[in-house]
C-alpha positions as CSV (number, residue, x, y, z in Angstrom):
1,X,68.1,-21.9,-63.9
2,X,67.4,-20.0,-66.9
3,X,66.3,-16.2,-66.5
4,X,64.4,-15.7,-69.8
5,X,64.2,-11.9,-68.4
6,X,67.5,-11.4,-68.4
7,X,68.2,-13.1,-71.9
8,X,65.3,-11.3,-73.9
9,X,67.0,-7.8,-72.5
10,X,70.6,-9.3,-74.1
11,X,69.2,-10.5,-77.0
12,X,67.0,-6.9,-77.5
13,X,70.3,-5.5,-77.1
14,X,72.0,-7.0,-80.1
15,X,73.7,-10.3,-77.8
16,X,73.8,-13.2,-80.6
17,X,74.5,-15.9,-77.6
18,X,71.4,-14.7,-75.9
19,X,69.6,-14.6,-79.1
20,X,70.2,-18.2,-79.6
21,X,69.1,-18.9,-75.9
22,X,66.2,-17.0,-76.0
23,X,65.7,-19.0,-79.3
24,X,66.0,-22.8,-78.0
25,X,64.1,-21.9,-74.7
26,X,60.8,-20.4,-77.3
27,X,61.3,-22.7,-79.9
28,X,61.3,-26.0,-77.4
29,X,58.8,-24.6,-75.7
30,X,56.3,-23.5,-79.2
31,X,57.0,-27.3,-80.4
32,X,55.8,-29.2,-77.3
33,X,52.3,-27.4,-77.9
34,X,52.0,-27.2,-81.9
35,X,53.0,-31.2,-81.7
36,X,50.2,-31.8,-79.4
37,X,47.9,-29.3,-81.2
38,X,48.6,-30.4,-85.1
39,X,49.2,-34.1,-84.0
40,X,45.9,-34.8,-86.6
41,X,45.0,-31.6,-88.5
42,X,46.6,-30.5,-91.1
43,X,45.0,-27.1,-91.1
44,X,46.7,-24.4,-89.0
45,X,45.1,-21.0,-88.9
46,X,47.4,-17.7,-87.7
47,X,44.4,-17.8,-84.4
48,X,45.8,-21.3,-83.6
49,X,49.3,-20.1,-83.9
50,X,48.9,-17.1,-81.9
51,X,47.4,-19.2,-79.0
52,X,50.6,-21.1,-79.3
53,X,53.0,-18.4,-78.9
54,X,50.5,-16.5,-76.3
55,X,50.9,-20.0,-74.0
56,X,55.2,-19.9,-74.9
57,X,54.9,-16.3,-73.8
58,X,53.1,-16.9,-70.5
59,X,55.4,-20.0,-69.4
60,X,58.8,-18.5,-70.5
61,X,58.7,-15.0,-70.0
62,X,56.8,-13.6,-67.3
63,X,55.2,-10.3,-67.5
64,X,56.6,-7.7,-70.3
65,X,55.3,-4.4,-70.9
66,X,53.1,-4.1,-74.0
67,X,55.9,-2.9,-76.3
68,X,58.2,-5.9,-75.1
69,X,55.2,-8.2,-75.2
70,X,54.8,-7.2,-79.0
71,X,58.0,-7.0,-79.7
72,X,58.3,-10.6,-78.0
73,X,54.9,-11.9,-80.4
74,X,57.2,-10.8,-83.2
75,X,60.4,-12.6,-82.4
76,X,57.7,-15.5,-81.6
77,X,56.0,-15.9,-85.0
78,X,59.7,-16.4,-87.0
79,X,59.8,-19.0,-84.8
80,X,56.7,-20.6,-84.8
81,X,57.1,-20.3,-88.9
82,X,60.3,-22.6,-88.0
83,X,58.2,-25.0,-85.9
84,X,55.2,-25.3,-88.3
85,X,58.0,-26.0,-91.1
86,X,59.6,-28.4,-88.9
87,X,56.1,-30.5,-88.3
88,X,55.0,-30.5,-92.1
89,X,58.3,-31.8,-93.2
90,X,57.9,-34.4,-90.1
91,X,54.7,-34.6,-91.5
92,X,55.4,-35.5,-94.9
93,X,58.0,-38.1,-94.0
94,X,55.5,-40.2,-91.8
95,X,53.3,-40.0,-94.7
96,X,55.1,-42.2,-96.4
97,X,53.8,-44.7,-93.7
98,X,50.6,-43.7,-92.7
99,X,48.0,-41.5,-94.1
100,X,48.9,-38.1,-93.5
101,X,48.1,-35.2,-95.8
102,X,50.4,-32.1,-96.3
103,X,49.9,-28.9,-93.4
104,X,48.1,-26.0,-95.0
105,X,47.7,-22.8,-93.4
106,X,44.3,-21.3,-93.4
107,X,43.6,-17.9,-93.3
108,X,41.5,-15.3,-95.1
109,X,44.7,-13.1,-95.0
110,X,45.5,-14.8,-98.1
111,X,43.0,-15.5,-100.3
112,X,44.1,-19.1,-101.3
113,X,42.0,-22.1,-102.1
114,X,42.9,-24.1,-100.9
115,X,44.9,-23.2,-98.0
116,X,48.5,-22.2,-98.7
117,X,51.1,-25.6,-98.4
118,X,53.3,-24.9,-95.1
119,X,56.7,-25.5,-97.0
120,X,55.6,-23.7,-100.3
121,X,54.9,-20.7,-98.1
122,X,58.0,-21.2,-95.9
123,X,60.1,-20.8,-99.7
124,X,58.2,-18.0,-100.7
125,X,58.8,-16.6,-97.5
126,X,62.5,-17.1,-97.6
127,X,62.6,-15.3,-100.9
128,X,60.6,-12.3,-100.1
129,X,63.6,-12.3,-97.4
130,X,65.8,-11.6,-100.4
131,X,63.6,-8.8,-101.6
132,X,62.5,-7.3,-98.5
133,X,63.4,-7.9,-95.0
134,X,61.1,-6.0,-93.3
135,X,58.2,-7.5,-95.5
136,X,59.0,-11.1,-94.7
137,X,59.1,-9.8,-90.8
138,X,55.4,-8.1,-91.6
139,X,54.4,-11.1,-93.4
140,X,55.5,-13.9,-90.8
141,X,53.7,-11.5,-88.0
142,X,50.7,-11.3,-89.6
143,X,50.5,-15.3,-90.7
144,X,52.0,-16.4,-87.8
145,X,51.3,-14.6,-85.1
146,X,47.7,-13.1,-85.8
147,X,49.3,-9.3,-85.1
148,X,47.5,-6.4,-86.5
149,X,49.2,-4.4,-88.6
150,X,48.6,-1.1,-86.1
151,X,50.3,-4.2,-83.6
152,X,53.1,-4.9,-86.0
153,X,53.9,-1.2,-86.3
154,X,54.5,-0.8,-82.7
155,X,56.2,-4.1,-82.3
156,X,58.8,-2.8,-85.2
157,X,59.1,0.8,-84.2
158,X,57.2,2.1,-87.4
159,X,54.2,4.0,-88.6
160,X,51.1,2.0,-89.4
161,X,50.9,3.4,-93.2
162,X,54.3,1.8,-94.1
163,X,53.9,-1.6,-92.3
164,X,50.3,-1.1,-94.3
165,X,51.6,-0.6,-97.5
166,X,54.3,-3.2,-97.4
167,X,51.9,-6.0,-96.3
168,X,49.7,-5.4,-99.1
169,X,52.4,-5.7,-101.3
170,X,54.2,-8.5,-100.1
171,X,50.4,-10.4,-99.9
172,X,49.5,-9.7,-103.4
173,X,52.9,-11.3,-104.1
174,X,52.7,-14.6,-102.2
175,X,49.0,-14.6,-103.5
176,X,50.6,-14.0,-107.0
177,X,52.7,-17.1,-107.1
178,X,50.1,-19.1,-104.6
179,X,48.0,-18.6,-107.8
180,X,45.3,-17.1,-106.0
181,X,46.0,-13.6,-107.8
């Protein structure tokens, strides 16, 4: 039997085998729901995807302490970015035979109309990686997971100013070259 538990501690710790466990056990887990969840709509909001990973986090780990819970919400929302990826390019390949539109997400955290395309994102999001890692973290906790930014700076062992500042940035960014700037 798998002892998530035990896992998240390794994979805390640095352990890139538990990593990967803790990964496939979260991931399996966050798909099963988005799939029945964004079956038909092709709007996702960072609410919706927070629900997601709350449910993952109740069936998989048990009871954390709020640090570990937040720091658990944060490993969660990288991979619910993967999953919602996933489903759009699933998505758009079904489109081909049956009327499916593109997944947007929704959110007044970016002020796009309309709502951002799933994939676009996902690139931007790769390539503010390149720039900034700790951005793309902010970024994919705030989009993905619903966190507040007093949330994220806890979860990431930081001051809420910083996390703050670098959200804004990294926001006017993607909202830059979303063309909502």
């Amino acid at each position: 039997m798998f002892d998530f538990g035990a896992s998240w501690e390794r994979a805390r710790a640095g352990d890139a085998e538990a990593r990967e466990l803790v990964y496939g056990q979260v991931y399996t887990e966050a798909r099963r729901l988005a799939q029945a969840r964004w079956s038909v709509d092709e709007l996702i909001t960072p609410e919706q995807s927070r629900a997601i990973i709350d449910k993952v986090g109740e069936r998989v780990s048990g009871e954390l302490a709020l640090e570990e819970t937040l720091e658990f919400i944060a490993y969660a929302a990288s991979v619910m970015r993967g999953v919602i990826c996933d489903l759009s390019e699933t998505r758009r390949k079904l489109k081909k035979r049956r009327e499916f539109g593109e997944m947007r997400l929704a959110t007044p955290l970016l002020e796009v109309e309309p709502a951002a395309d799933v994939e676009v994102l996902d690139h931007l999001i790769d390539q503010l990686q390149d720039l900034d890692p700790l951005a793309r973290a902010i970024v994919e906790m705030r989009l993905y997971a619903d966190l507040s930014v007093d949330e994220i700076a806890v979860a990431l062992h930081q001051q809420p100013e910083p996390v703050e500042r670098r959200w804004t940035e990294a926001r006017t960014l993607l909202q830059d070259a979303l063309g909502a700037g």
